[in-house]
FIGU-588639 format. One line per 10 residues: number of its first residue (from 1); for each residue x, y, z of C-alpha. Coordinates in pm, whole numbers, padded with zeros to 5 digits, always signed. Layout:
REM residues N
NUM> X:Y:Z; ...
//
This chain:
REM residues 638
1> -01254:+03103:+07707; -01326:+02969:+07390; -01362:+02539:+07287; -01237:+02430:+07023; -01311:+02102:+06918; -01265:+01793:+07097; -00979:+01573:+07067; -00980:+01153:+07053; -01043:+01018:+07363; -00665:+00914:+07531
11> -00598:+00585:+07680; -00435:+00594:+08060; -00263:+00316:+08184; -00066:+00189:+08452; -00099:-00213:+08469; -00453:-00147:+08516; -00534:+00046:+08196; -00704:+00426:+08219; -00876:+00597:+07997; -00877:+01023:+07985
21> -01114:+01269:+07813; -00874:+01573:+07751; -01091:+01920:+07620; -00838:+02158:+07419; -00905:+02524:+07431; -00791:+02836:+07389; -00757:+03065:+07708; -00839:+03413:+07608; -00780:+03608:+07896; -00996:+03935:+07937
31> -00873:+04122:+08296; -00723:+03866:+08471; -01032:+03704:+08510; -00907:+03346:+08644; -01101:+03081:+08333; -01200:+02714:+08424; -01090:+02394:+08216; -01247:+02083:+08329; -01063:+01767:+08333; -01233:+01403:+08338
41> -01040:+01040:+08375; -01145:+00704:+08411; -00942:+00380:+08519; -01028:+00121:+08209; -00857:-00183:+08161; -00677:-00424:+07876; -00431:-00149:+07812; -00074:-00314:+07663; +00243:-00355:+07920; +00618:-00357:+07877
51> +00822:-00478:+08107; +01183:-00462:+08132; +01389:-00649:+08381; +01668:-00495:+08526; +01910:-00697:+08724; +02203:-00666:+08918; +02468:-00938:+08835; +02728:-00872:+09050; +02853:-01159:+09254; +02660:-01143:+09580
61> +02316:-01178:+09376; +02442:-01511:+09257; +02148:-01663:+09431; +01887:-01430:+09334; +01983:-01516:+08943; +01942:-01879:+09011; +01542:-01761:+09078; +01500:-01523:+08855; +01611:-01801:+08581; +01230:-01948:+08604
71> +01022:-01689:+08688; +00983:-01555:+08317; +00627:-01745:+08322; +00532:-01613:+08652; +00573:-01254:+08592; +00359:-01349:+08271; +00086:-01467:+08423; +00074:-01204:+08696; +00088:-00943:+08421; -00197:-01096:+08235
81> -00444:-01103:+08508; -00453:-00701:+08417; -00422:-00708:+08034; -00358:-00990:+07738; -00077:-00774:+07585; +00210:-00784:+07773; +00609:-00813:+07659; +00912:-00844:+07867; +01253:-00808:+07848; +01574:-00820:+08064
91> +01909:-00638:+08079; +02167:-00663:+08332; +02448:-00455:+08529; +02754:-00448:+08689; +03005:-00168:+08731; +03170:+00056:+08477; +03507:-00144:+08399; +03810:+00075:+08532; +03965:+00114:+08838; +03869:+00101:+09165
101> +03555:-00106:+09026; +03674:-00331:+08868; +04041:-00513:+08815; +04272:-00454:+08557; +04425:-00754:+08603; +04441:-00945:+08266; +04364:-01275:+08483; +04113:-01084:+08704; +03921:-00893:+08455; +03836:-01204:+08270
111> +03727:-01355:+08551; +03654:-01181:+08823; +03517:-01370:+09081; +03657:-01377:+09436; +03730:-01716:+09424; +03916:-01900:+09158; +03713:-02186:+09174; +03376:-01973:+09050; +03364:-01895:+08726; +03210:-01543:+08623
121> +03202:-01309:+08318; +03408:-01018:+08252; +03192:-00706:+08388; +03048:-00405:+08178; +02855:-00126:+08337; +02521:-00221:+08159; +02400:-00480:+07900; +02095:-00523:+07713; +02053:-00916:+07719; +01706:-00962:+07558
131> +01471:-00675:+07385; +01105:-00641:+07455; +00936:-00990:+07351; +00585:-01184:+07403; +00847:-01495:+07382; +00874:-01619:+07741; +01065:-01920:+07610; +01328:-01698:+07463; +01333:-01506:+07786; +01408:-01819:+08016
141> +01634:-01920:+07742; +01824:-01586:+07713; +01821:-01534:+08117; +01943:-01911:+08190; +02252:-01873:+07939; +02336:-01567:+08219; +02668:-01641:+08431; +02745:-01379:+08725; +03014:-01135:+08704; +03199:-00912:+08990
151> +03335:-00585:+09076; +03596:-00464:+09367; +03357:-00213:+09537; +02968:-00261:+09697; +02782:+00026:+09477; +02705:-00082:+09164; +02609:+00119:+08816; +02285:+00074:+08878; +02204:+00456:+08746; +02400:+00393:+08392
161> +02187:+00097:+08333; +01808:+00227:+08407; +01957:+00545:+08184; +02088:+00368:+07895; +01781:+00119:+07920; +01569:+00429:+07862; +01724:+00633:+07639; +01789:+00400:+07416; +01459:+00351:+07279; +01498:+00156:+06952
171> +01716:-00151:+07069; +01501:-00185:+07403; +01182:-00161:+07207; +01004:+00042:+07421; +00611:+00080:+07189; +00394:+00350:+07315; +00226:+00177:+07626; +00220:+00133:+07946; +00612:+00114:+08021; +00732:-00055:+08353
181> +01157:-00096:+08433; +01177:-00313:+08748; +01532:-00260:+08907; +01661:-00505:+09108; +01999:-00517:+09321; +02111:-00641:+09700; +02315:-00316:+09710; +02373:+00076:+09682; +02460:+00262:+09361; +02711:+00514:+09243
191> +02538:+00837:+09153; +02712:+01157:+09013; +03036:+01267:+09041; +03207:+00867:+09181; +03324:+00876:+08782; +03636:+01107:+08903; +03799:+00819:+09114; +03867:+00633:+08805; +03942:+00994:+08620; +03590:+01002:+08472
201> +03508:+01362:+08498; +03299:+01433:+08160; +02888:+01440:+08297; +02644:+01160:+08086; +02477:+01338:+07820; +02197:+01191:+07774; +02215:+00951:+07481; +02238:+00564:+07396; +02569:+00480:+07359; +02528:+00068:+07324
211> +02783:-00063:+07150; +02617:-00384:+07026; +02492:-00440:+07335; +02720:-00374:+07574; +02782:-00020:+07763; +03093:-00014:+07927; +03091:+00351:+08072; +03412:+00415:+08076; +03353:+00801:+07922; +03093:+00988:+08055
221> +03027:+01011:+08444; +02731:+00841:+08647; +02401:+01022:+08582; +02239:+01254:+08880; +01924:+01182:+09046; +01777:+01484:+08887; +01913:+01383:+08582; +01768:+01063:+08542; +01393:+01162:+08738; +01396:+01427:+08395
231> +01444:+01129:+08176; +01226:+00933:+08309; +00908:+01128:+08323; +00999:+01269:+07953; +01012:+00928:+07870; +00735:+00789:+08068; +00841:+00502:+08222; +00730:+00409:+08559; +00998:+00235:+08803; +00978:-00030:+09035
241> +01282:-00040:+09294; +01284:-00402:+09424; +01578:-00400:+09664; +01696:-00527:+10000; +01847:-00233:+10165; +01632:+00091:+10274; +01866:+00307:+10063; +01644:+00386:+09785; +01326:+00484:+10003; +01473:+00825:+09982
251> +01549:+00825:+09632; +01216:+00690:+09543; +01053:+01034:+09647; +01306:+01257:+09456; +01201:+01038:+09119; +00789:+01034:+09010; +00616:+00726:+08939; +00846:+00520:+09123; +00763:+00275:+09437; +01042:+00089:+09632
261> +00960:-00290:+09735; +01171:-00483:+09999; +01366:-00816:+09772; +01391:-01088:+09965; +01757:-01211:+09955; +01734:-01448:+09667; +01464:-01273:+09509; +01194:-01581:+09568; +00926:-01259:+09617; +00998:-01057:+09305
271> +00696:-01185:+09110; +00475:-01035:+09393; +00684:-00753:+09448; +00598:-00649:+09090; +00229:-00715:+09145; +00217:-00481:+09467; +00390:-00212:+09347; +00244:-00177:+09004; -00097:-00191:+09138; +00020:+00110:+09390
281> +00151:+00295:+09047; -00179:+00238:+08874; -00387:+00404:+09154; -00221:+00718:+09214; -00317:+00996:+08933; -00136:+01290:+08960; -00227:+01571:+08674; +00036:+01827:+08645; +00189:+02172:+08365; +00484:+02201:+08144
291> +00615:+02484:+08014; +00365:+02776:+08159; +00467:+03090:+08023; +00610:+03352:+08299; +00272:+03511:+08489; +00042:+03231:+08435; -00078:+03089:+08729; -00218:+02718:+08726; -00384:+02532:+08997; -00629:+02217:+09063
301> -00874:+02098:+09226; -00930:+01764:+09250; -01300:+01553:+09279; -01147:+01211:+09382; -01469:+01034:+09517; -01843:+01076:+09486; -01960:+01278:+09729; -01652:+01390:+09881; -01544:+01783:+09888; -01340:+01913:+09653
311> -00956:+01943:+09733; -00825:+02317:+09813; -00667:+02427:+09456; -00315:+02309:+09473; +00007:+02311:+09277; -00093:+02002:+09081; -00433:+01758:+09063; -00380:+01458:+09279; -00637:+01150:+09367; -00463:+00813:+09540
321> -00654:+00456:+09542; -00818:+00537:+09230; -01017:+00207:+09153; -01076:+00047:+08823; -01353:+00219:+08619; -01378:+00481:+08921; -01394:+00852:+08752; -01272:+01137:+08896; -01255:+01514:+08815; -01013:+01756:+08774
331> -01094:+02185:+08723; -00792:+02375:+08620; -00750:+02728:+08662; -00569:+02972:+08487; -00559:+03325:+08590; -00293:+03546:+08401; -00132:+03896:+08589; +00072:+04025:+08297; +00031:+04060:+07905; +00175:+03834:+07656
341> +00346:+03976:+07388; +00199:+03702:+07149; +00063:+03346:+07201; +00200:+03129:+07391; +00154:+02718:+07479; +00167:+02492:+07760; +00081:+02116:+07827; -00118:+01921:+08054; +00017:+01599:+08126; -00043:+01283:+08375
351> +00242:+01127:+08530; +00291:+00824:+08357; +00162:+00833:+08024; +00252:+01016:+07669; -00088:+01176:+07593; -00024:+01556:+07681; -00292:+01792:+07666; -00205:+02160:+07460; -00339:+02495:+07606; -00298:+02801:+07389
361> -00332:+03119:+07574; -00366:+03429:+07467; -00445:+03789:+07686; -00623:+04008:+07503; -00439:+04382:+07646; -00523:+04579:+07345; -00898:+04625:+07249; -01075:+04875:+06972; -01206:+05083:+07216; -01537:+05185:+07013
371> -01691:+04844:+07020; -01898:+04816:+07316; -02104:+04562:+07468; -02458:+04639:+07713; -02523:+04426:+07999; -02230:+04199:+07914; -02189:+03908:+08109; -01850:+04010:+08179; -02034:+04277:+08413; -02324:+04068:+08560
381> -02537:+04226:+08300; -02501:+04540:+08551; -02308:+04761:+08299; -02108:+04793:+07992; -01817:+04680:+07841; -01589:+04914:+07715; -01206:+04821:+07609; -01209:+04559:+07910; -01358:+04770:+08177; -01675:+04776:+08326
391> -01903:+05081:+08327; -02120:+05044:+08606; -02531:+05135:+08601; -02634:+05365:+08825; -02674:+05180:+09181; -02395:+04943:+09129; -02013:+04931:+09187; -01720:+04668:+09168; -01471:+04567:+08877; -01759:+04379:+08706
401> -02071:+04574:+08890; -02167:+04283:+09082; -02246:+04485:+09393; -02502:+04729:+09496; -02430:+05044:+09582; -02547:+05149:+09915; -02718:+05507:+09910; -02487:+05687:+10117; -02168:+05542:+09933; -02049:+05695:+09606
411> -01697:+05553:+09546; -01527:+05153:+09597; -01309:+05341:+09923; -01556:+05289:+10213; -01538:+04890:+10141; -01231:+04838:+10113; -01193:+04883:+10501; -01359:+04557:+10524; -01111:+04394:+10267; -00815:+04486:+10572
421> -00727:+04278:+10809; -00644:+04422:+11169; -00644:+04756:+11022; -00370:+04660:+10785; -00275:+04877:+10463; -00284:+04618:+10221; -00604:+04455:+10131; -00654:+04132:+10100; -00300:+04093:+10304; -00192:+04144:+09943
431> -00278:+03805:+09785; -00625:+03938:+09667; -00843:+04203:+09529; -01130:+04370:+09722; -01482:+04360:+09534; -01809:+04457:+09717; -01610:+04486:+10012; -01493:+04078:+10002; -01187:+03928:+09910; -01113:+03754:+09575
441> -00814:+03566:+09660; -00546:+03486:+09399; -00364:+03135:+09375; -00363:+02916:+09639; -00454:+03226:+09898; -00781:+03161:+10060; -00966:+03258:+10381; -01142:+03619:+10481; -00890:+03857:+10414; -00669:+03576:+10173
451> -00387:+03523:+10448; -00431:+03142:+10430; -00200:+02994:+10177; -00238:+02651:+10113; +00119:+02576:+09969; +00315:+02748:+10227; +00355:+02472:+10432; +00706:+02267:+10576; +00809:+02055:+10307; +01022:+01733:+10346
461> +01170:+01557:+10021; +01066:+01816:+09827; +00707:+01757:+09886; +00451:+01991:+10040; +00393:+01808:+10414; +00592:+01519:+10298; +00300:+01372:+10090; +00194:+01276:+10408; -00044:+01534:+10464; -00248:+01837:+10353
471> -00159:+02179:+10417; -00445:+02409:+10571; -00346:+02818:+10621; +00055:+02733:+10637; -00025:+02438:+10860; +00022:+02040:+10765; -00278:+01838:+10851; -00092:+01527:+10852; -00248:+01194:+10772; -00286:+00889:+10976
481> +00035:+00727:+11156; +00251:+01043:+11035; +00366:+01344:+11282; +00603:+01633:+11253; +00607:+01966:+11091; +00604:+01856:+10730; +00454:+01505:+10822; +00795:+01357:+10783; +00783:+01103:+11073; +00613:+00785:+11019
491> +00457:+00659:+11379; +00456:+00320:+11254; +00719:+00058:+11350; +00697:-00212:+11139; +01041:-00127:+10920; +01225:-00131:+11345; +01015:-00495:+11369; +01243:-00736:+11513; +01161:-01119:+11650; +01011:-01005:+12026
501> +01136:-00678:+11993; +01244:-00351:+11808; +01530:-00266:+11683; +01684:-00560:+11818; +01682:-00463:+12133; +02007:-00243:+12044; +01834:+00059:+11984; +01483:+00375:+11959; +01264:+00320:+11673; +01224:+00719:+11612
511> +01006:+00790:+11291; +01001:+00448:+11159; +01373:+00411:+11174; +01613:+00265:+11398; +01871:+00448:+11585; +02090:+00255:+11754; +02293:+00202:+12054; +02695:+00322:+12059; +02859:-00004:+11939; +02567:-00102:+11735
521> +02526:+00009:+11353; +02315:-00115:+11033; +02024:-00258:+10929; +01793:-00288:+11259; +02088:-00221:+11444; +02248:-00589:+11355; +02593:-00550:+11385; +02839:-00474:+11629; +03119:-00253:+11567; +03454:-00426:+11675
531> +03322:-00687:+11885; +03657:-00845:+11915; +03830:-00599:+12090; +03526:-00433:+12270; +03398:-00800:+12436; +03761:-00962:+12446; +03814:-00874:+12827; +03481:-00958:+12871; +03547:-01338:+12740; +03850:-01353:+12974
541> +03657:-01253:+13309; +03450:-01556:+13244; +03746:-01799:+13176; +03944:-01647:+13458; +03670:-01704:+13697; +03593:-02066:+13596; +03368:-01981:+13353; +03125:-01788:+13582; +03128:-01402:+13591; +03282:-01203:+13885
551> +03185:-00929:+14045; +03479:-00742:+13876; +03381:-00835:+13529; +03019:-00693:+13562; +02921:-00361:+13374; +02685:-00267:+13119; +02890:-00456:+12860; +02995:-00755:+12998; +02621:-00799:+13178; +02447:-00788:+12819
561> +02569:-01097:+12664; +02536:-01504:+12712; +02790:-01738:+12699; +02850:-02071:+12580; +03138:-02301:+12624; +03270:-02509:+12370; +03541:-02799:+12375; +03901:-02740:+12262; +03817:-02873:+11908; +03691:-02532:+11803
571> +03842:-02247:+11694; +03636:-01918:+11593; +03729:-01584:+11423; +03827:-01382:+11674; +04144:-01497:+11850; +04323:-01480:+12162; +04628:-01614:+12326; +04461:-01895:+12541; +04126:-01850:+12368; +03913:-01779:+12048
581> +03536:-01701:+12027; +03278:-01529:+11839; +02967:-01335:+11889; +02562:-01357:+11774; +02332:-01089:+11816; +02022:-01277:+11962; +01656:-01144:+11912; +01596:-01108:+12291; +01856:-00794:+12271; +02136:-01019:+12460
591> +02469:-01101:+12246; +02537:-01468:+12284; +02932:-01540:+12280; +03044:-01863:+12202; +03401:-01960:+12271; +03644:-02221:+12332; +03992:-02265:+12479; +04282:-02319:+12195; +04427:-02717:+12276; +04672:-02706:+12499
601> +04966:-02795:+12277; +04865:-02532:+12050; +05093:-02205:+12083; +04918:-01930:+12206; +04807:-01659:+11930; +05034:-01372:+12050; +05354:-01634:+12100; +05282:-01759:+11770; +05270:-01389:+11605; +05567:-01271:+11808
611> +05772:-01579:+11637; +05625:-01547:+11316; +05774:-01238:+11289; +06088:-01320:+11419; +06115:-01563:+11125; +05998:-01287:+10879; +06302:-01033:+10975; +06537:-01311:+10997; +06471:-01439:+10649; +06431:-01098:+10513
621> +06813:-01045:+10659; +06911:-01363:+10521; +06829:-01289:+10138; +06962:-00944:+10159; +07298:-01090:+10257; +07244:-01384:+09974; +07184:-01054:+09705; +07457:-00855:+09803; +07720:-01150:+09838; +07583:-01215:+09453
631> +07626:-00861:+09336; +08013:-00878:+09516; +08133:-01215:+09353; +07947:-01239:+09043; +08228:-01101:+08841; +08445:-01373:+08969; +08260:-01593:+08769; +08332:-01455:+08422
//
């Protein structure tokens, strides 16, 4: 390997600014001998922040814009307390405007709220409300003059805003800096492939496509996940899912540098939502390749802490709670198993940030095989380099002579039996080469014969032992509170946590997730499926026996609720002929049912609906006979 000079010393940042030495070399590669490149960072701080804001406006987060009207100054100050330079800005989203999202309805698609007596603003799939600014006046101002729109469905186009809002670069502002989009929404989004139920079927491709500043996304398709991770990370912007529902856990592994944070229903928590999950984002470092030509092999090893062991070499350099001003190490290694027909490039990068370090490499296959060189290095001083190869001095053997030769063994052969395991033809189980009768492992391989390899473990998510863990010899060492083959179950029940009990009492908290009960679905298991019908009979038994169960109405269903009796002046949403009533999940497990008799001169539900029907067919008979008597004896009349 040969250094070339040094290049300016990069700035890191992620809220909590970083600062990276980067060394750029050339890798001339002589034999496949693996070559080292050492990598140092340190955490610094000061380092410039934008933030963009990007909320969902649809009409159930009517509350949550309310807040987010005066928290400009808050998410200012909370910014600040990690660097002086920070700028925010705010866009908003709703659904693309075509059918089934949103109505077509001249009336409607001005004003689509579900109520006439709310007034909202047409939709649009994304809009950029307010670039990047240090103004927080003009941000409460801009934000305030906001008005909530509506769609028809619950997903939202949550994926064509975060894309336009990064692709288009210039009327965001994004500067070169530490760039944060914080995403917030109370619901799911539509991802690749919903475009074709409005007849949507040409894929995004890519680019801004603002029109002012209004996308309306009626052309190209929702982005994919994979899709908009790419964009992301090319871009490097760092994303902050603040959002009530657990659907985005999962998507938060498939997309680097993001965190998901649990939104409180009118967003009163977003300002330390933001605070928590940046400062997560800050403190993981993960050092990783682009564009390694075909037979390079490159893997880390990572020196988190001070006097803590190296990491095994893995697929990428990775260090988590890195502090502020806290240094840690990264070696690189390159080992090359083919020849390059000329030079070739590939970049080091860190998750997050622009700064990309440039490796040329170069193998050096062809040599002028009359220059020589005694005791070369290459050959532990032990023999001679000639055209690559070692020539070995007398009493010496190995590819580069760096073992004696014993006096009754004149060739490699008799070592290599120690380079097999269990007899096996293959030394090194393949993954290695045999010198002096030991195993140089290749890669990731590693142990006494190289048949431990640390990246063959279960993966979950796409990551090796679900992130969760550390892989030892094909096996996940999983961390603390996780279990499973690739570390994938969370012991921990806090996210089943329910007032005196988990899950509500309606369900098993298996790997940090509910699973509830038949009849039970959602969130914590909260809701019932068709409690109407399934707890009607139930509601009956108590009224026919005087408001006391009998022994006829007990069972597993009718024993797991409480009951409370109301006078006749309420009525409740599910109906029945002498009755109505409704039910409440309580935290104890139980269901409470409250319910009431209808008044006595009121006509039982079914008699009613039996008569109201009656009515229908009878006036539907009476206008047909009023239309055809019209169409006879009209001409009468002229």
């Amino acid at each position: 390997m040969e250094e070339w000079k040094r290049t300016p010393v990069a700035i890191y940042e992620a809220l909590v600014t970083s600062m990276l030495k980067w060394v750029k070399a050339v890798q001339e590669n002589i034999g496949g001998v693996p070559q080292i490149i050492n990598v140092s960072f340190k955490r610094a701080e000061g380092y410039p922040i934008d933030l963009y804001y990007l909320m969902d406006l649809s009409f159930s987060m009517k509350d949550d814009l309310n807040t987010i009207k005066n928290l400009g100054q808050d998410i200012l100050s909370t910014l600040e307390r990690f660097t002086k330079k920070v700028r925010i800005g705010f866009g908003s989203f709703v659904d693309k405007v075509a059918l089934p999202y949103v109505s077509q309805v001249k009336a409607k698609k001005k004003n689509p709220c579900p109520s006439r007596s709310d007034t909202c603003q047409p939709a649009f799939s994304f809009q950029n409300i307010l670039g990047l600014t240090d103004d927080v006046t003009e941000f409460k101002t801009r934000v305030s003059n906001q008005m909530i729109s509506g769609n028809l469905d619950s997903p939202e186009s949550g994926f064509d805003a975060i894309m336009q809002a990064v692709v288009c670069q210039k009327e965001i502002g994004w500067n070169n800096v530490t760039r944060i989009l914080v995403y917030t929404s109370d619901d799911t989004f539509h991802i690749a492939g919903d475009g074709k139920l409005a007849g949507i079927f040409e894929p995004y491709d890519g680019t801004c496509h603002l029109k002012g500043s209004i996308y309306e996304g009626t052309k190209y398709d929702y982005p994919s996940v994979g899709h908009l991770a790419r964009v992301l990370a090319s871009n490097n912007i760092q994303l902050i899912f603040a959002v009530t529902k657990e659907s985005v856990d999962a998507l938060s592994n498939l997309i680097p540098q993001s965190v998901v944070g649990e939104l409180k229903n009118d967003s009163s928590n977003v300002v330390e939502l933001i605070k928590e999950a940046y400062s997560k984002l800050s403190s993981t470092i993960l050092l990783e390749h682009i564009g390694a030509p075909q037979g390079l092999d490159v893997t880390y090893q990572s020196h988190c802490t001070p006097g803590v062991d190296k990491t095994p070499w893995q697929s990428r350099g990775e260090c988590k709670n890195v502090k502020l001003n806290q240094k840690i190490d990264f070696q690189v290694r390159l080992n090359i198993s083919t020849c390059l027909k000329e030079k070739s490039e590939f970049f080091l990068k860190l998750q997050g940030i622009s700064e990309t370090l440039k490796i040329s490499v170069e193998t050096l296959c062809d040599c002028e095989c009359n220059d020589f060189e005694e005791q070369s290095v290459h050959c532990n001083k032990n023999g001679t380099l000639t055209c690559g190869t070692c020539s070995c001095y007398e009493g010496y053997l190995g590819q580069r002579c760096k073992c004696q030769r014993p006096k009754d063994v004149t060739s490699d052969n008799p070592m290599d039996a120690s380079c097999r395991q269990d007899n096996s033809s293959q030394l090194c189980s393949g993954h290695g080469s045999c010198e002096c009768g030991v195993c140089s492992c290749h890669g990731t391989h590693r142990g006494l014969y190289c048949q431990c390899d640390d990246n063959s473990c279960a993966r979950h998510n796409n990551l090796l032992c679900g992130g969760h863990g550390e892989c030892d010899c094909g096996t996940c060492k999983c961390q603390t509170n996780y279990t499973g083959s690739a570390c994938e179950c969370s012991t921990l029940t806090d996210k089943c946590s329910t007032v005196g009990t988990l899950c509500n009492g309606r369900g098993k908290c298996q790997c940090n997730q509910c699973q509830c009960n038949q009849d039970f679905f959602g969130f914590n298991c909260s809701n019932i499926a068709d409690p109407c019908r399934k707890f009607r009979d139930c509601v009956k038994c108590q009224l026919d026996g005087k408001d006391s169960l009998q022994s006829n109405c007990s069972g597993q269903l009718c024993d797991s609720f409480k009951s409370e009796l109301k006078d006749e002046t309420h009525v409740f949403s599910c109906p029945h002929d002498t009755f109505s009533y409704e039910l409440k999940p309580q935290p104890d497990g139980t269901i409470k049912i409250i319910y009431a008799r209808l008044p006595r001169e009121t006509i039982p539900y079914s008699h009613y609906h039996e008569s109201f029907s009656r009515f229908k067919s009878n006036m539907y008979h009476v206008l047909i006979t009023k239309y055809l008597s019209g169409l006879l004896f009209s001409p009468l009349l002229f």
